[in-house]
ROLOFI-512257 format. One record per residue (C-alpha): chain; x, z, y. Coordinates in pm, whole numbers. Example, Ala and Ser with C-alpha at 12.3 -4.5 7.8 and 13.67 -1.06 7.14 Angstrom:
BEGIN
["A"; [1230; 780; -450]]
["A"; [1367; 714; -106]]
//
This chain:
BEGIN
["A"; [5052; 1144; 9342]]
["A"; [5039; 1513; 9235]]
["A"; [5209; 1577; 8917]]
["A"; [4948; 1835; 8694]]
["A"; [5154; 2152; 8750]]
["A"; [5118; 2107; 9106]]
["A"; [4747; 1996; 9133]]
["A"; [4701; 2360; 8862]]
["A"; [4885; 2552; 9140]]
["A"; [4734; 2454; 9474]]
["A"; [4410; 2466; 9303]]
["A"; [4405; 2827; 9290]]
["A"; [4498; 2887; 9693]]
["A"; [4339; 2555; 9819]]
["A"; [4142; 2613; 10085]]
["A"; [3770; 2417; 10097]]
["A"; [3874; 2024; 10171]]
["A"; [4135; 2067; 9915]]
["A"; [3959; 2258; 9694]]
["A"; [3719; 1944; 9641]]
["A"; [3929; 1749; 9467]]
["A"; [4027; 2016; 9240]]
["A"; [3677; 2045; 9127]]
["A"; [3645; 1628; 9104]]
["A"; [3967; 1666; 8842]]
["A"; [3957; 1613; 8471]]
["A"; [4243; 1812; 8366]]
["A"; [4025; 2149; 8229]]
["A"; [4349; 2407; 8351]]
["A"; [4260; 2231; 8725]]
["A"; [3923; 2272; 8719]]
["A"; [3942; 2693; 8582]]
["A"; [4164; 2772; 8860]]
["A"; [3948; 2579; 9096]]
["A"; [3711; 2841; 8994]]
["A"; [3884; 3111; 9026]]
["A"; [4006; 3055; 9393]]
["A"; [3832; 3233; 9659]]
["A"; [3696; 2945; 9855]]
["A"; [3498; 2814; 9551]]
["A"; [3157; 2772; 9683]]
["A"; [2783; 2757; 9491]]
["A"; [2759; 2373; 9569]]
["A"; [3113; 2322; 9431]]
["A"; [2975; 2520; 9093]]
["A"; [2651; 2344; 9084]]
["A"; [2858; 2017; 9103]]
["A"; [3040; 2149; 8778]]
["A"; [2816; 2250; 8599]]
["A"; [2635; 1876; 8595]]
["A"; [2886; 1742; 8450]]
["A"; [2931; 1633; 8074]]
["A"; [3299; 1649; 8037]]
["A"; [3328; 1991; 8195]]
["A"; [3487; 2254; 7942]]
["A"; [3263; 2500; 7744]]
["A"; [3517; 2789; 7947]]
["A"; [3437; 2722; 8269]]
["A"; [3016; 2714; 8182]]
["A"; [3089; 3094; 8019]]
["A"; [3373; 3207; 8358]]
["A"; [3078; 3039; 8557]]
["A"; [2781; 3170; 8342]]
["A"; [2887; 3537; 8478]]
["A"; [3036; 3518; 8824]]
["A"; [2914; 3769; 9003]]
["A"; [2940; 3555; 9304]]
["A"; [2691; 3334; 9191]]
["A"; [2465; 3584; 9036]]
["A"; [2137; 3519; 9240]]
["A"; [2218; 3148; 9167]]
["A"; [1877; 3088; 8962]]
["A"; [1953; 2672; 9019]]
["A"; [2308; 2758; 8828]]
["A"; [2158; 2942; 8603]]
["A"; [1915; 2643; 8499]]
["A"; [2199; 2402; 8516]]
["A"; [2412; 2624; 8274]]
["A"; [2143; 2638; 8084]]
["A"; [2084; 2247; 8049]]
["A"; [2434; 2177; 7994]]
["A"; [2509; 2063; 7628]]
["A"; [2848; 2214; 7648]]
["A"; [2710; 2533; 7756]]
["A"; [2784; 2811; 7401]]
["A"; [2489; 2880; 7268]]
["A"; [2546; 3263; 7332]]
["A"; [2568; 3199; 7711]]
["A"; [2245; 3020; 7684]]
["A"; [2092; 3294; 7537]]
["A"; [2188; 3566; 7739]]
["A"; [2038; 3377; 8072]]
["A"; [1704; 3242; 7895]]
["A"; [1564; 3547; 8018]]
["A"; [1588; 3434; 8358]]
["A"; [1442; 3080; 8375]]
["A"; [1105; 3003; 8440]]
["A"; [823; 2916; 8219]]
["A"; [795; 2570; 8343]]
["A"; [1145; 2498; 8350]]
["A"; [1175; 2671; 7978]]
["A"; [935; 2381; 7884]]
["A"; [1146; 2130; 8018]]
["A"; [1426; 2237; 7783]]
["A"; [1229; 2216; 7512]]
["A"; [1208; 1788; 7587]]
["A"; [1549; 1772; 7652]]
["A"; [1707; 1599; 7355]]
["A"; [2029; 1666; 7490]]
["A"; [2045; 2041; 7418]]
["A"; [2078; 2193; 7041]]
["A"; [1847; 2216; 6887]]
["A"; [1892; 2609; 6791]]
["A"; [1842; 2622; 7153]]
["A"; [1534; 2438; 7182]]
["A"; [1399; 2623; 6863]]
["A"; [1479; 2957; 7083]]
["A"; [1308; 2837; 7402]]
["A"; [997; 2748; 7180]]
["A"; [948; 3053; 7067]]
["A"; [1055; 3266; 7396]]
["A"; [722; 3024; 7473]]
["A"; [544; 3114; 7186]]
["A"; [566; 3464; 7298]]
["A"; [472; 3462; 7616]]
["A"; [116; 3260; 7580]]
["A"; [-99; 3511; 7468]]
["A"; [-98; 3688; 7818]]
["A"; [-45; 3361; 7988]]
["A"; [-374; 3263; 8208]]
["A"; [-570; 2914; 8119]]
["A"; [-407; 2753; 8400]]
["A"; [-98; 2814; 8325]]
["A"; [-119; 2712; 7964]]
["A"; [-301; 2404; 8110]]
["A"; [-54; 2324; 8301]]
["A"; [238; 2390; 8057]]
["A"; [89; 2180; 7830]]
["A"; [139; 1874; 8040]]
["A"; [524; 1929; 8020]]
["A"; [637; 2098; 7657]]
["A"; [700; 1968; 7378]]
["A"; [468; 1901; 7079]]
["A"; [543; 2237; 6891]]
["A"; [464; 2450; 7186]]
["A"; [83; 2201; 7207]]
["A"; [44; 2314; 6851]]
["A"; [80; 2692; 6937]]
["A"; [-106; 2652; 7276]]
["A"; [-405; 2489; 7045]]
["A"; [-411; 2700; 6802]]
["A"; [-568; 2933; 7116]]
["A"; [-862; 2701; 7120]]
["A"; [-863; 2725; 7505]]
["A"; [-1124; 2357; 7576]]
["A"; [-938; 2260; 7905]]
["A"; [-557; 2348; 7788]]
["A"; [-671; 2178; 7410]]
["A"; [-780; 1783; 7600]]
["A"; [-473; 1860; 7774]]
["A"; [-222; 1900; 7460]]
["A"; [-411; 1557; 7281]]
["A"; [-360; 1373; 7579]]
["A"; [45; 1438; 7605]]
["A"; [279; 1175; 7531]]
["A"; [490; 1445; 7319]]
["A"; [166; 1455; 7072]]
["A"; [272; 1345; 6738]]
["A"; [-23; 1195; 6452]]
["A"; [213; 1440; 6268]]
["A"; [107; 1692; 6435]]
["A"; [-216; 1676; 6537]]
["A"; [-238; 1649; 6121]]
["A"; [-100; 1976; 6152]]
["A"; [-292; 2129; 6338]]
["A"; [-576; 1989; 6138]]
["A"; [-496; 2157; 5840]]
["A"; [-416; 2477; 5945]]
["A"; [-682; 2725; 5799]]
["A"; [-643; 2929; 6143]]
["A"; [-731; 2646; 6361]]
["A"; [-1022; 2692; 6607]]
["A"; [-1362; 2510; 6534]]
["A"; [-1343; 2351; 6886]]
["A"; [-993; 2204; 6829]]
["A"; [-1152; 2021; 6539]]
["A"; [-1446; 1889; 6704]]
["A"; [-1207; 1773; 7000]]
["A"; [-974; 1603; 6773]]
["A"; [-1282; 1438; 6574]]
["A"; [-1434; 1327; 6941]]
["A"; [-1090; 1171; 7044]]
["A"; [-1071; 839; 7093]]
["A"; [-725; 749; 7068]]
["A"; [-626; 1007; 6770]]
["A"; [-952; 876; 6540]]
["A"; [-817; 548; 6584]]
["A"; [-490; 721; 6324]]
["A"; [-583; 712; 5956]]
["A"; [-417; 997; 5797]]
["A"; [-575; 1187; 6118]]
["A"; [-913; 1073; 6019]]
["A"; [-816; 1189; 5656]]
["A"; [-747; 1490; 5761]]
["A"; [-1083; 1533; 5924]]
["A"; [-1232; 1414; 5656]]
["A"; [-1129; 1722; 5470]]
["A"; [-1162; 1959; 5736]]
["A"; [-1486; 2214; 5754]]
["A"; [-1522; 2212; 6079]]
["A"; [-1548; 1852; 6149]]
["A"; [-1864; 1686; 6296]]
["A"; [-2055; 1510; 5935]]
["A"; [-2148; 1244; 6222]]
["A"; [-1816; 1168; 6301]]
["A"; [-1706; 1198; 5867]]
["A"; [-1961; 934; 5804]]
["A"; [-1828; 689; 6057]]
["A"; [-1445; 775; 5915]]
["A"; [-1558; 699; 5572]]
["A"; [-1652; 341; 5630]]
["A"; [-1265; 246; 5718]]
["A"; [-1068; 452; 5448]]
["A"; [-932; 304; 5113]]
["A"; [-1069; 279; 4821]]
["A"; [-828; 446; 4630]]
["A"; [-810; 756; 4924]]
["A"; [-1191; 801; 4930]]
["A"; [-1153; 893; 4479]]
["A"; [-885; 1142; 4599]]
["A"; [-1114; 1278; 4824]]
["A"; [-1408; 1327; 4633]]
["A"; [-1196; 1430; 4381]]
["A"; [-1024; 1673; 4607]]
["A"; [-1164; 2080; 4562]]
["A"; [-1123; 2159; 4935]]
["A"; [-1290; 1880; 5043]]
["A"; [-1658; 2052; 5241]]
["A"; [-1973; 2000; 4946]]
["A"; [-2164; 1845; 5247]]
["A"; [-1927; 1542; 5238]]
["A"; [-1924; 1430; 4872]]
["A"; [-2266; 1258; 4878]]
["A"; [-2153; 1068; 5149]]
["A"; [-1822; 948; 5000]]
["A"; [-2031; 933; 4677]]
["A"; [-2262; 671; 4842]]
["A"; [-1952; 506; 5021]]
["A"; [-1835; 429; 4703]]
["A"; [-2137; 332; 4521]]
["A"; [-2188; 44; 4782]]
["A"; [-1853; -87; 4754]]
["A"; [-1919; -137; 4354]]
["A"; [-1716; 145; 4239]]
["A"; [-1730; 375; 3979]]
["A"; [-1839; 701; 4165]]
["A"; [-2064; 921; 3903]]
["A"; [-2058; 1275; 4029]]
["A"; [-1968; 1593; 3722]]
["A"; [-2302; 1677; 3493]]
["A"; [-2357; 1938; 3683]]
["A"; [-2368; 1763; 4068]]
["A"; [-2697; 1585; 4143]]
["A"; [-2742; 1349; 4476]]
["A"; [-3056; 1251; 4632]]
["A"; [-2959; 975; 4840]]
["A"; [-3299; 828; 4890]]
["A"; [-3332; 979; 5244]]
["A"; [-3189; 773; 5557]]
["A"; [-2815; 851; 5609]]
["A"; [-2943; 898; 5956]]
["A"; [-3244; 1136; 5895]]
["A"; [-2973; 1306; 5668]]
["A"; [-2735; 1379; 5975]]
["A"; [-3009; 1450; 6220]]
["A"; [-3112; 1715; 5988]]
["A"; [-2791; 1868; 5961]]
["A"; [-2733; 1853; 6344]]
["A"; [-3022; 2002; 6373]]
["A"; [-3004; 2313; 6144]]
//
């Protein structure tokens, strides 16, 4: 059994069999000089670099060997590495690929300074970025980067981003609420079957311009009590909506009298009411 001062010294002039086992060591000094001999190979650094326990020095000595400079799998790896400084990370973002960037962005793992950095490196980049490829991103991000690829109001990349697993109610309420948000993200939300079934995403609707009166009246039927007075009494919520919610109220036996100054005819059909306002 090697003593450490011997396996530090023959890892610096082992040749490649040898050289193996200085990379498989846990003593850090073992593993640097196993770096810095001249038999170190890419496979030997792309072994390092998966490993957990590997030192934050030998990610940076590895990070800009020029030996491995074409290395675009070591760069990824470095990148992905916990351990990896932030700084290093940084400098060789510019080098990954979009769909590996978005993979970052899931990875719990990594800081998240980092992850806030890859977002926006994202963020940056979509405006130029064709509908496929936002399409397609949007199937592996995470949910901040479906908020800014909705806020686009591409159709196809928009069903895409509601149907992700990374979607949050939180943010699809988000999005909802956003002044800026596209008329056809709101209609998509509203026509979703899995995010209607959320209440406070059906509250948010509820309050939202854009959203189909159809689809409002349906809402209305399932909220609280005490949530449809808010609403009502609520100054952003769309003039076109307070009859209903008015009425909603009324026929549960609740106090619902409109200001002085607010008059509702209510004797037509709710149906022939929505019809109309499809219509026009």
């Amino acid at each position: 059994m090697r003593t450490v001062e011997e396996r530090i010294k023959n890892a610096m002039t082992a040749g490649v069999e040898d050289l193996w086992s200085a990379v498989r060591d846990t003593h850090p000094d073992v593993i640097q000089n196993a770096v810095y001999n001249r038999n170190f190979t890419e496979d030997m650094a792309l072994f390092l670099v998966k490993r957990t326990n590997i030192p934050a020095e030998v990610l940076t000595i590895l990070a800009g060997d020029r030996r491995f400079k074409n290395s675009y799998k070591l760069k990824l790896r470095i990148c992905r590495n916990p351990k990896t400084p932030q700084r290093v990370v940084f400098s060789l973002l510019k080098f990954i690929r979009i769909f590996d960037l978005a993979d970052i962005t899931r990875d719990k793992l990594i800081h998240i300074s980092v992850r806030q950095k890859v977002e926006l490196l994202i963020s940056e980049k979509l405006k130029a970025m064709p509908l496929g490829i936002k399409t397609a991103l949007a199937r592996r991000a995470d949910s901040n980067i479906l908020l800014a690829i909705m806020e686009y109001g591409d159709e196809p990349a928009v069903k895409v981003c509601l149907e992700s697993p990374s979607m949050t109610e939180g943010q699809v309420c988000k999005i909802i609420n956003m002044p800026a948000t596209p008329p056809v993200v709101i209609r998509l939300i509203a026509a979703d079957a899995k995010w209607t079934l959320r209440y406070f995403v059906r509250y948010a609707l509820i309050r939202n311009l854009h959203s189909p009166l159809v689809c409002v009246v349906k809402f209305l039927t399932g909220m609280k009590t005490n949530d449809l007075r808010d609403l009502y009494a609520d100054p952003k919520l769309p003039l076109s909506t307070k009859p209903f919610i008015f009425r909603e109220l009324r026929d549960r036996g609740e106090d619902a009298s409109p200001p002085s100054d607010e008059v509702y005819d209510l004797s037509e059909d709710a149906d022939e009411v929505l019809k109309r306002d499809i219509g026009n």
